[in-house]
C-alpha positions as CSV (number, residue, x, y, z in Angstrom):
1,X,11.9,16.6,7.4
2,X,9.9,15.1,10.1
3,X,10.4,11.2,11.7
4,X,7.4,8.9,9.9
5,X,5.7,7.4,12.7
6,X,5.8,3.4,11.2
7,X,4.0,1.8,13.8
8,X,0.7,2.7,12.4
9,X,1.6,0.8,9.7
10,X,3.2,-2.4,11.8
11,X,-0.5,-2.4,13.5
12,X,-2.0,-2.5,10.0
13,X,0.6,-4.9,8.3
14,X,1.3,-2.4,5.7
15,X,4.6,-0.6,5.5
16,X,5.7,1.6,2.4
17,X,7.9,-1.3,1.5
18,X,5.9,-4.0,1.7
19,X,3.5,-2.3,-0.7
20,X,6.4,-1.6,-3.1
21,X,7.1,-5.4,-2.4
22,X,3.4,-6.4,-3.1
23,X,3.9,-4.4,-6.2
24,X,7.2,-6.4,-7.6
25,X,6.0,-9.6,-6.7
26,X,2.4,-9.0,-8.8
27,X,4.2,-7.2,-11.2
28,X,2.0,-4.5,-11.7
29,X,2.3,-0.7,-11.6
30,X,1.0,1.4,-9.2
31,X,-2.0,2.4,-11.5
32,X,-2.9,-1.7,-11.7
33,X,-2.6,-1.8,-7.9
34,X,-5.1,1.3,-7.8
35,X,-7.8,0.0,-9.7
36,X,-7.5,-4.0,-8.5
37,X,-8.4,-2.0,-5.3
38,X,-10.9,0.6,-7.1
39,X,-8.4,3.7,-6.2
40,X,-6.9,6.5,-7.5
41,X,-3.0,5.8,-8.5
42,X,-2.0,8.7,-6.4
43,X,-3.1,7.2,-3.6
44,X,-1.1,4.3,-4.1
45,X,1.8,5.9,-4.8
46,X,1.1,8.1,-1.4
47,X,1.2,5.1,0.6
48,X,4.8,4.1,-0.8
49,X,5.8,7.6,0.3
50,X,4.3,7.5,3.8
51,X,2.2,10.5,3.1
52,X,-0.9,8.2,3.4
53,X,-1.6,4.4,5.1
54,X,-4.2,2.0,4.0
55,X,-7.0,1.5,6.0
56,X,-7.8,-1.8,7.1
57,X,-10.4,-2.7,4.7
58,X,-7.5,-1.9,2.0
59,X,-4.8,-4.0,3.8
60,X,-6.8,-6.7,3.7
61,X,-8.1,-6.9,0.1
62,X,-3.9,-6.4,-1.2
63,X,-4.0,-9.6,1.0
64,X,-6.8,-11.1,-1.3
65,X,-4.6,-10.1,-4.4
66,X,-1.4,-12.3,-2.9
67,X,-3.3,-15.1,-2.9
């Protein structure tokens, strides 16, 4: 399996964990997180995986959702 590349997500403020963390401290499944932010639940579970990263605009509105 190939290295994940995490500085993508440092430059974002997004890692795999921290969304998983997001997750536990809303307390909401991946399919609430997906359509707070109007997006399929695949895609949220792709970020926890590292197959995907949330662009900016994403990043910030989980932001929103911690306030």
């Amino acid at each position: 399996m190939a290295r994940v590349d995490f500085s993508v997500y440092r430059r974002l403020g997004m890692s795999p964990e921290e969304i998983k963390a997001l997750r536990r401290e809303l307390g909401c499944s991946a399919r609430e997180l997906a359509t707070a932010l109007g997006i399929e639940q695949e895609t949220v579970l792709a970020w926890e995986r590292a197959d995907l990263f949330p662009t900016k605009r994403l990043v910030d509105k989980m932001a929103e959702l911690r306030e």
